[in-house]
N, C-alpha and C positions, 0 to 999 in steps of 0.2 A: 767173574765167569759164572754167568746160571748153567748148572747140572739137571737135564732135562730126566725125569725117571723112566721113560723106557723110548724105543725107536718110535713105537707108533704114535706117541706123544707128539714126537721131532716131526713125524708125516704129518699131520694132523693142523699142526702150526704151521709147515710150507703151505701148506694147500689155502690157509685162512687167508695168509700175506699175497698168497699167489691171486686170491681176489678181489682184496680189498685195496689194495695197494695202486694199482693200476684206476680203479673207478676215483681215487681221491686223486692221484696226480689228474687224471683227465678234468675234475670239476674246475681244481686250482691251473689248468692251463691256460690262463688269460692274466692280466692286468685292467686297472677299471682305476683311473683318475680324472680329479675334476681341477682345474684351476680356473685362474684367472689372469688376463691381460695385465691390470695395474690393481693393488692392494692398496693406493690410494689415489682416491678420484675426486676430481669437481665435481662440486654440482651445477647438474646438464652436461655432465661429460659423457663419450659414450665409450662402453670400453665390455671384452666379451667373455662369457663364461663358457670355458670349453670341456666337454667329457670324451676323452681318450680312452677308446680299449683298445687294447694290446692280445695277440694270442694265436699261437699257431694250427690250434685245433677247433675253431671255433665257426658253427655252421649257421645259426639265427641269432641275431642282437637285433632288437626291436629302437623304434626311437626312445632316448629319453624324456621322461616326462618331470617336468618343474613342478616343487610344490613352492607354497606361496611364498614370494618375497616381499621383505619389507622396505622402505627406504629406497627403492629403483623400480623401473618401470620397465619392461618385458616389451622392444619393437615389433618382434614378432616372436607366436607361439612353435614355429616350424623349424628347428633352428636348420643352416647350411651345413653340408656332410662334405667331408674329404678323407678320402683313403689312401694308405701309402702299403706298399709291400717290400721285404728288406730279406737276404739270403745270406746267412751268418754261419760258416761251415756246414755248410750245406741244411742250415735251417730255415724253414718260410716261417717269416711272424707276418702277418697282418695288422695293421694297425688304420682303426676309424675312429675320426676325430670331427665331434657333434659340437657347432657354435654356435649362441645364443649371444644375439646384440642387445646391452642394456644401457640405459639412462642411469645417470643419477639423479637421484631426487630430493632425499633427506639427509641433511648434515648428522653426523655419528659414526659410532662402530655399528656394525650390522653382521649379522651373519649371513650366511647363505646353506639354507639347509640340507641337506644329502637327496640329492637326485636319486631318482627310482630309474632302473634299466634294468629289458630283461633280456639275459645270455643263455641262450639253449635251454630254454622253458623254465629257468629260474629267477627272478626276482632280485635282483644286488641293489646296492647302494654305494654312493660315493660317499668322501670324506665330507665334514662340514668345512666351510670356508671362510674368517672372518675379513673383514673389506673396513677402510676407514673412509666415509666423505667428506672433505671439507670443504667452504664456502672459497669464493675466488678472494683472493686477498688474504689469506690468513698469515700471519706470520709463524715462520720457520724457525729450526732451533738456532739458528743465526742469524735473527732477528730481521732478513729480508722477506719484503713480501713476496709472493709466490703467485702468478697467474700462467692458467694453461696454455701452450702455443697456439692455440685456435679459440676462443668462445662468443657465444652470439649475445647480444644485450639487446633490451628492448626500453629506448630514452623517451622519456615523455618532455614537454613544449610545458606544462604546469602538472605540477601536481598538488595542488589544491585550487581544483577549479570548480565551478559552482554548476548545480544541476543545471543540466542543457548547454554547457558551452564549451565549445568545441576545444581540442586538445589534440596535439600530432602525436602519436605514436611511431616512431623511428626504430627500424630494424637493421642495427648495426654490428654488423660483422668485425672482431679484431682477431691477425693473425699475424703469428712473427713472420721477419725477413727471412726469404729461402722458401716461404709456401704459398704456390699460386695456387689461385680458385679459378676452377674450369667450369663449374655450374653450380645452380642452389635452386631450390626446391621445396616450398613449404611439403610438409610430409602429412598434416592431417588441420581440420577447422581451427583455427584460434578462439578459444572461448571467452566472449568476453560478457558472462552474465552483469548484469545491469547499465550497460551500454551499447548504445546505437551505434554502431560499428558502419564505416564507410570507407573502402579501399581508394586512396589516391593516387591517380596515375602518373608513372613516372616524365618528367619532361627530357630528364635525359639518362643514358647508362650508366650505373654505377663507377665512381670514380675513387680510387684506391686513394689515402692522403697518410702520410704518415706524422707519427704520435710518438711522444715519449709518456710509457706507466711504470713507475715503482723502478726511471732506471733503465728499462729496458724500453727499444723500438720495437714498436708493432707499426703496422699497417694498419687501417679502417676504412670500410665503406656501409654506404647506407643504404641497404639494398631493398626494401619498400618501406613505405608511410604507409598512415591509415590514421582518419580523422576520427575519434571516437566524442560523443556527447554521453556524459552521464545523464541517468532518467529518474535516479534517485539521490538523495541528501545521504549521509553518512561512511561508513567504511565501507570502501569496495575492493575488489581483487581480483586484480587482471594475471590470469593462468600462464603458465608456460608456453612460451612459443616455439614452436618444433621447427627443425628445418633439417636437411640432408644437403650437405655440401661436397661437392666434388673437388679432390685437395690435389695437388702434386708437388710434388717436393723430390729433391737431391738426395742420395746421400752422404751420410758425415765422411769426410774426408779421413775419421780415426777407424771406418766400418773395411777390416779388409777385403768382404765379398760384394758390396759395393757396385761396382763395376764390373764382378764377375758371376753372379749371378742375378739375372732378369735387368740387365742392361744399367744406364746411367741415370734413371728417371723411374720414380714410385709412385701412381698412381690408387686411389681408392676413393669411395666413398665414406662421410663421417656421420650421423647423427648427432645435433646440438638441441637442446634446448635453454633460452632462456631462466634466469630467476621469475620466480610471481612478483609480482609488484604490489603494494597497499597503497588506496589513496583515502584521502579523507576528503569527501566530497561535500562543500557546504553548500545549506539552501540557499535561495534565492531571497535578499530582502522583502518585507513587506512593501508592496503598493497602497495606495491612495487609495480611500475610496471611489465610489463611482465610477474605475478604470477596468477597463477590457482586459484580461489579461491571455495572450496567447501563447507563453511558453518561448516569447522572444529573446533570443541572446545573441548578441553580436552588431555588427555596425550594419545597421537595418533602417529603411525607408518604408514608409506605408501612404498608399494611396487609395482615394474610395470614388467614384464615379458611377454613375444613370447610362443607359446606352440613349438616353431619350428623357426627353420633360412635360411630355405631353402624349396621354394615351385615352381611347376609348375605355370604359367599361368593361371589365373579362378580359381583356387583354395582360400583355406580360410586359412587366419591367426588371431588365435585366441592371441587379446593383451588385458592381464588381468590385472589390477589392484586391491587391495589387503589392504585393511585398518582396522588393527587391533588394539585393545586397550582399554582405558576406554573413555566416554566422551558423544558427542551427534549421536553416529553412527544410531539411526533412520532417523536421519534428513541429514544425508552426501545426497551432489547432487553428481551425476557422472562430472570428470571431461574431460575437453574437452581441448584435447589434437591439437599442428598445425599439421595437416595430410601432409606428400609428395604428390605432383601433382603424377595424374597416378593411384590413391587408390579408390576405391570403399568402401563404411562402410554401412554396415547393422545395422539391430535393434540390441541396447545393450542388455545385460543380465545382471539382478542383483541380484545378492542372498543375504543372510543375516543369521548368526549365535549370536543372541542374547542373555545374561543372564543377568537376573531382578532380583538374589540375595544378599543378602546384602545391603550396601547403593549404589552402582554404579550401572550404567550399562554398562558392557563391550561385548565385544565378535568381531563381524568383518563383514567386509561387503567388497561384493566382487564385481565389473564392468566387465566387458568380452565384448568387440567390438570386429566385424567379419569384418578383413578388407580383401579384395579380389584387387589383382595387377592387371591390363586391360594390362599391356607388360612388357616385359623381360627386368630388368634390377635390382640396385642395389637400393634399399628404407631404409629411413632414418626417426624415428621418433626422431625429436629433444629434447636433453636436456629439463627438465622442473622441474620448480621451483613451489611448491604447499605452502598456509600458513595456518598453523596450529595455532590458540590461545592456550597461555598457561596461566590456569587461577592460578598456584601459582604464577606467577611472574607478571600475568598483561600486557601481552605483545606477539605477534604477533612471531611466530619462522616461518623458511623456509624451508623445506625438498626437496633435490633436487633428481628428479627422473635421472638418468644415461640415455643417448640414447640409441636406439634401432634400430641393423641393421636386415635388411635379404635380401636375394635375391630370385630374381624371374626367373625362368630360361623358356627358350619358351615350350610351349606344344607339348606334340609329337602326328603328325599325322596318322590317320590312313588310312590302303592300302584295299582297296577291291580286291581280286585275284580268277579267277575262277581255277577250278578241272577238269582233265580231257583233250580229244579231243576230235575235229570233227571227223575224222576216229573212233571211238570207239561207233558213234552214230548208233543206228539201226533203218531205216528207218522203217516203216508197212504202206501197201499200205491204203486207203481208201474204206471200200466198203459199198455198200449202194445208194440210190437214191440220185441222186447230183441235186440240184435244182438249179439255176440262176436268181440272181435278176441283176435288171440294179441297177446303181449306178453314178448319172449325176454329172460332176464336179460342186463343190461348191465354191466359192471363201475362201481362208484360215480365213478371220478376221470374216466370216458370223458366223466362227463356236465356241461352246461354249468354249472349250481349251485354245484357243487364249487370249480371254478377262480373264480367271483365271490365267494363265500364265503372262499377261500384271499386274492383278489387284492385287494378292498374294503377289508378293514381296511390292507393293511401302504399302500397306496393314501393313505386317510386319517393313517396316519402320515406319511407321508412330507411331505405336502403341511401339517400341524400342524408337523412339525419347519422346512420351509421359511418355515411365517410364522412361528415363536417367533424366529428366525436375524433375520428382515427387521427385527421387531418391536426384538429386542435393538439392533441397527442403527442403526433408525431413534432411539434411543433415544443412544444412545452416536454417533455420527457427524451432526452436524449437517450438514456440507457433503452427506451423500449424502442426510437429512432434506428437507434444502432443493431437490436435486434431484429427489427420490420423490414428492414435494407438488406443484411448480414447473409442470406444466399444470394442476393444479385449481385453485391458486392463482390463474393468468392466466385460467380461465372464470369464475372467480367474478368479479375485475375486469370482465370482456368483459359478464358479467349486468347489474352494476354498472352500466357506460357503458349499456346498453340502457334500466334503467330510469329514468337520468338524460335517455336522447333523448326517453321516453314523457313527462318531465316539462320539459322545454326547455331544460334546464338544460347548454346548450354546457360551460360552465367544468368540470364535474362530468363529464362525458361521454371531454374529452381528458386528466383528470387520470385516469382509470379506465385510460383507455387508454394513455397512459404509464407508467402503474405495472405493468400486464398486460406492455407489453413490457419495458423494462426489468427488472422483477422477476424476469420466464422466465429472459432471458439469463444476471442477476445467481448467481440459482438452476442453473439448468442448469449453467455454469461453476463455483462454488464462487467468485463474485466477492464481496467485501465490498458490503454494503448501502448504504452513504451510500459520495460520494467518487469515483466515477465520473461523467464529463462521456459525453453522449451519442454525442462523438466516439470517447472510451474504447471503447463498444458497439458500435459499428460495427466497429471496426477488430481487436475481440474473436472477431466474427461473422465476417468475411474470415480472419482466420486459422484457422478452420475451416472453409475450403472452401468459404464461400457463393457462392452464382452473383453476376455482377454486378448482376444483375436486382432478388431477394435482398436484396442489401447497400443498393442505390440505392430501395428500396421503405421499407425499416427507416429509412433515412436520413430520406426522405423525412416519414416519420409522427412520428418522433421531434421534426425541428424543428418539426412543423405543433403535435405538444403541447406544447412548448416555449412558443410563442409565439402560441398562442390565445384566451391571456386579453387582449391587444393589443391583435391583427389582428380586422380586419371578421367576422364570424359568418358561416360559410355557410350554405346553405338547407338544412332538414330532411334531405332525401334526402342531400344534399351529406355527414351528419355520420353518416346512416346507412353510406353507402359505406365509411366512411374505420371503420363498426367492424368491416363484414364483410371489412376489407382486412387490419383487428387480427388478425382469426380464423382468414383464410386464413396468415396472414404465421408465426405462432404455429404453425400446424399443420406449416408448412415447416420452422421451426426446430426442431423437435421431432425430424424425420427425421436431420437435419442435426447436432444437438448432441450 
């Protein structure tokens, strides 16, 4: 028992309690927890972090804010809000519960560190959380393996296949008996730096088959392909594949609310992502000398043909090549053939007839050079040997293209001839006021005639020797080629995208427009064609000087190409902006490069 020494003492102390008391139970009127769905997850599982407060007196709770996680990846930073309210002898508690949907990513224990949230102008924090990942298959402490009722894989057709030659990538869904798939839905771009990525269309709808793994029936199906060609030799790394699937399922027959609460049938949406994949990607045998090489793989035809065998002088002959088949034909370069002295060669043409169904892709692609003979005589495109990879056998074949003659015969001149005679002229005299001026001899060179006449021709020399120079150039120097072309090249794309917007055709619109920038840059720089990552480009662009503006605008349109075969469609106008942002962005890089 404390013995207080006098009364006013005992007032003194009511009065403190009478203050303090009341502001500390008011602070501590809430509850503030964090959990989690499952404490151990696949990786690519998705599963959610929830923060729960609790409190009956409680007037402002702000969103909570994530600090950084390691080992999982955040779908979205906004998480979903649900509120319940509950009346407990005659008590109101409130209760909001904030959920954050995550991935898993990296196999280990991981923590999850204390969320920040603020409750009536204060600042709290959650408990930490530890979480364990493990890989699909891991064995358990009874020695069975362990796979999740739903996960997505991503199967390749070879994985050790050689630069440029095609490979199926299979996107295969497994999920046990008792849970149907109502829809699926890639959720953002598939990244697959250092490969030529080509989506395959499906010939028919996904068909469910069922599997025995580790013991247990699952169900599978294969819900898209996509033809990918490496562009480089060594290890590569194909990213995680996202997907959102739409699941419905039963429930368990041991669940007694079941069927009484929210009926007979559980619907929701999941987020899956795939494992990454490593491949080891080998080069391409050595060729022969004296062989064309085009970057050929797969089971390919080549053909070389004249539209014509006989042409005047300055005229054009069109020599076509012609490469049909199954294999990596996006990626064929034109070949370059030893031209006859005497030959003029303009810009090539190249066209392209491709189909993306089934597992291949076949179709053809077509080169067209405009060569023009400068004198009459007899031209000779020589014998040429081209080499094709053959990837059942593993080994380098040679396709020999036949020579090709024609002749040039000289141009025939033209006569100018007058009509008529003099005797047939009818004179008429003059009449009228004849005025007379003087007219003092002037020496010839004073006068302006002279100096146009002197200046005109060396004029037009000058300006013929400057394009024979660009011409030889352009002809002998591909990188500066590729540079001299590289904005008509990105208007023709820009054309391209515009009459893919007149036709609605999104998919079509931001490949136009990806390839317009990229291909500038690609060009402009003297970059290799295939083999650069969009990040490559950017950081290509900053080291010349771009503004930040510039660089974050490129950045911008690039991932938006990337990943629009995906992502939601924007609205017409929305796809027009984004081509006259292409054209402005283009016109900038051009000052800049």
């Amino acid at each position: 028992m404390i013995k207080i020494g006098s009364f006013s003492s005992l007032i003194g102390l009511g009065i403190l309690f009478s203050v303090l008391l009341p502001a500390d139970l008011y602070s501590q009127d809430y509850t503030l927890e964090a959990t989690v769905s499952e404490n151990r997850i696949f990786v690519g599982e998705q599963f959610n972090l929830n923060i729960e407060v609790s409190g009956s007196s409680m007037r402002d709770v702000s969103l909570p804010v994530l600090p950084q996680l390691y080992g999982v990846r955040v779908l979205s930073s906004t998480p979903s809000r649900s509120t319940s309210i509950s009346i407990v002898n005659g008590r109101t508690t409130t209760s909001t519960t904030y959920s954050f949907s995550l991935i898993a990513r990296d196999t280990g224990v991981h923590t999850i560190p204390p969320v920040s949230i603020e409750i009536d102008g204060e600042t709290r924090q959650t408990n930490p959380i530890q979480i364990e990942i493990i890989e699909k298959g891991n064995l358990s402490t009874d020695s069975s393996r362990q796979l999740p009722d739903i996960f997505l894989e991503v199967e390749l057709s070879d994985d050790r296949p050689v630069t440029g030659q095609q490979i199926v990538a299979s996107v295969v869904l497994y999920f046990k008996q008792g849970i149907e798939i109502t829809s699926f839905q890639p959720t953002a771009g598939w990244r697959t730096d250092g490969f030529w990525k080509e989506e395959l269309e499906n010939i028919r709808q996904p068909e469910a088959e069922s599997v025995i793994l580790n013991g247990v029936r699952y169900r599978t199906a294969t819900l898209l392909r996509y033809a990918l060609f490496p562009s480089r030799s060594g290890n590569l790394t194909l990213a995680e594949y996202p997907m959102s699937v739409g699941v419905r399922t039963r429930p368990s027959r041991n669940d007694p609310f079941g069927s009484f609460f929210g009926g007979s049938i559980n619907q929701r949406r999941v987020s899956l992502e795939s494992e990454p994949i490593e491949l080891d990607i080998q080069p391409l045998p050595q060729t022969e000398r004296d062989v064309v090489n085009i970057n050929a793989v797969g089971d390919l035809t080549i053909e070389r043909s004249i539209n014509r065998n006989s042409v005047a002088t300055g005229e054009t002959v069109e020599l076509t090549t012609t490469i049909r088949g199954t294999g990596n034909i996006p990626l064929l370069r034109r070949p370059e053939y030893n031209m006859p002295d005497g030959i003029d060669l303009y810009t090539p043409q190249e066209s392209s007839n491709i189909e993306r169904r089934g597992l291949n892709i076949r179709g053809e692609k077509t080169f067209t050079e405009l060569l023009v003979p400068r004198a009459p005589g007899e031209f000779r495109v020589p014998e040429q040997r081209i080499s094709v990879y053959d990837v059942d056998n593993r080994r380098q074949r040679y396709i020999t293209l036949p020579e090709i003659t024609f002749r040039a015969s000289p141009a025939s001149g033209a006569t100018i001839a007058g009509s008529g005679s003099a005797s047939d002229a009818v004179l008429t005299p003059v009449t009228g006021l004849a005025v007379w001026n003087s007219n003092p001899n002037r020496p010839f060179y004073s006068r302006t005639i002279y100096w146009i006449l002197w200046i005109l021709p060396l004029a037009i020399l000058i300006v013929g020797y400057l394009k024979k120079q660009q011409l030889e150039r352009l002809q002998s120097d591909s990188v500066y080629a590729r540079s001299h072309r590289s904005f008509e090249t990105a208007k023709n794309h820009i054309e391209a995208a515009i009459k893919a917007h007149e036709q609605e055709n999104t998919k079509e619109i931001y490949n136009h427009l990806h390839k317009a920038l990229s291909g500038y840059i690609s060009d402009k720089l003297g970059l290799p064609l295939a083999g650069l990552s969009d990040h490559d480009l950017v950081e290509k662009v900053k080291q010349n000087e771009a503004s930040v503006e510039t660089a974050k605008t490129l950045k911008m349109l690039l991932n938006k190409c990337a990943t629009i075969s995906y992502a939601p469609a924007g609205s017409m106008d929305d796809q027009m902006k984004d081509i006259e942002k292409t054209e402005q962005l283009i016109k900038e890089l051009k000052k800049l490069l």
